[in-house]
Phi, psi and omega in degrees: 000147181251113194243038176173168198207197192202127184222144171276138180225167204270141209237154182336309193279334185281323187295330181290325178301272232281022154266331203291328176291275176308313175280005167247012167278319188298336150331286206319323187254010180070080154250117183296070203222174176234115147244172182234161169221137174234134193258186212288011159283342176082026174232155199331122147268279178246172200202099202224152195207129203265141189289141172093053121303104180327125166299005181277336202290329187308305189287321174281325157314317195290300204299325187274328183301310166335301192293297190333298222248304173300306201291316250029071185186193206248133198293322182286006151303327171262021155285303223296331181287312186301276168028284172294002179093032170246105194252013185243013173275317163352281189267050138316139182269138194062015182252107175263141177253082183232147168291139155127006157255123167231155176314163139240119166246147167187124186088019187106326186233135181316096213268342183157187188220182160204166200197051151346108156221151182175304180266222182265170183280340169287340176242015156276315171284010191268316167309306159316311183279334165269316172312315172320300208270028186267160201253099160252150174311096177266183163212154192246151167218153179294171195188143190273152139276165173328305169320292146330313171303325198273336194266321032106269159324306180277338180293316177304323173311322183277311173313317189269335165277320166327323205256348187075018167241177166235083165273154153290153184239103172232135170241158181233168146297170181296331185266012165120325215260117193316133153252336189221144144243155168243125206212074168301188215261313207247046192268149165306175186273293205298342174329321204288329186297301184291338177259006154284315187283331184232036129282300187317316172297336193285309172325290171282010185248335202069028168194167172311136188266038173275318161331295178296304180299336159274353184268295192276003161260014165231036166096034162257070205253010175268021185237032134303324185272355157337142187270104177103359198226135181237121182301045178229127174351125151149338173247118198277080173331146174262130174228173186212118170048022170107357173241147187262138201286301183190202216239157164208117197230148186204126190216142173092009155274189190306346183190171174295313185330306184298345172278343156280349159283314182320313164305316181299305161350288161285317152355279181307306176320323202285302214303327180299320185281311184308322204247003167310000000 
């Protein structure tokens, strides 16, 4: 059974090829644009922005490379679905449906985006469409699978029915985003939410999100304002050979601590099974 794989993702020196490509069309063509590259998370590597480029573009490049790079597919497909009246394409969550993100692919699977905004959409995805095509780097990192993710889960899971309680059990990717729930019969509602959320911190911050919670009750109380991060116990970065995969977040046992031992636990598990 596989409980992590290998994905490509697009790596500094590749972003610099395929912006380097888009900004010397939009020279080429006098385009007044902002562009972005994002890896397949949809979040910011780099950001460039050509004279005279409206300051809103800045924020609309990143949401289209974003749509690119989350749908897998070119952002003016969902213009094109409101456009036709699925006017219920709007409230995709992370979706902008404006023109001008396209993938980076390579072999088939998505490697990062890019995103043009400035002009008209045709000549933003015009922009776009030559950084795609410009010849870039990757790199591969481990990545959980469902499997892993699943494994993950029941080991906290089995512990915490051993023990008589029922918190949800949710795992993420390394970028934040749910692979597994785990939901017992007798788990609280709101578990499901909170323990997504302080996987995602443990993910994306790369450390426990016990962290944030000692920080703001011990006279930090700005590290409530983290963008994405909910200060509270309970969540576990995943690492595989030191680098981290995804999250485990556990919410709704007899107290916070246990939901942080509960994390640690399924956490700790993944590392046992990759190396049986």
């Amino acid at each position: 059974m596989e409980y992590t794989r290998t994905r490509r993702t697009i790596d500094d020196q590749g972003a610099d090829a395929v912006m380097f490509a888009a900004e010397a069309f939009a020279l080429q063509q006098r385009s007044r644009v902002v562009i972005a590259v994002v890896d397949p998370s949809g979040e910011l590597i780099q950001l460039r922005r050509t004279p005279g480029a409206q300051i809103a573009s800045s924020r609309v490049a990143i949401d289209k490379a974003r749509t690119a790079a989350i749908f897998v597919r070119p952002s003016r497909v969902m213009e094109e679905q409101v456009t036709n009246g699925r006017l219920g394409a709007l409230a995709l969550h992370g979706a902008s449906a404006l023109t001008g993100g396209i993938p980076l692919v390579v072999d088939d699977e998505v490697v990062g985006a890019i995103g043009t905004s400035g002009e008209t959409p045709d000549e933003d995805e015009a922009v776009s469409f030559a950084g795609a095509q410009a010849r870039f780097s990757t790199t591969e990192v481990p990545a959980l699978t469902y499997e892993g993710a699943r494994a993950v889960a029941e080991a906290a899971g089995t512990v915490a029915e051993e023990r008589g309680v029922a918190p949800v059990v949710a795992v993420v990717d390394a970028g934040g985003d749910l692979i597994y729930l785990l939901r017992p019969d007798a788990a609280q509602v709101a578990s499901a939410n909170v323990s997504v959320d302080k996987a995602r911190t443990a993910a994306i911050y790369r450390r426990p999100s016990k962290d944030f919670e000692d920080q703001a009750s011990n006279g930090r109380p700005s590290a409530l304002h983290l963008a994405r991060a909910v200060p509270l116990q309970g969540g576990m970065p995943i690492l595989v050979d030191g680098e981290v995969v995804g999250g485990i977040g556990v919410s709704g046992a007899s107290s916070a601590d246990e939901d942080q031992e509960l994390s640690a636990i399924g956490a700790e598990a993944l590392a046992v099974k990759v190396e049986a």
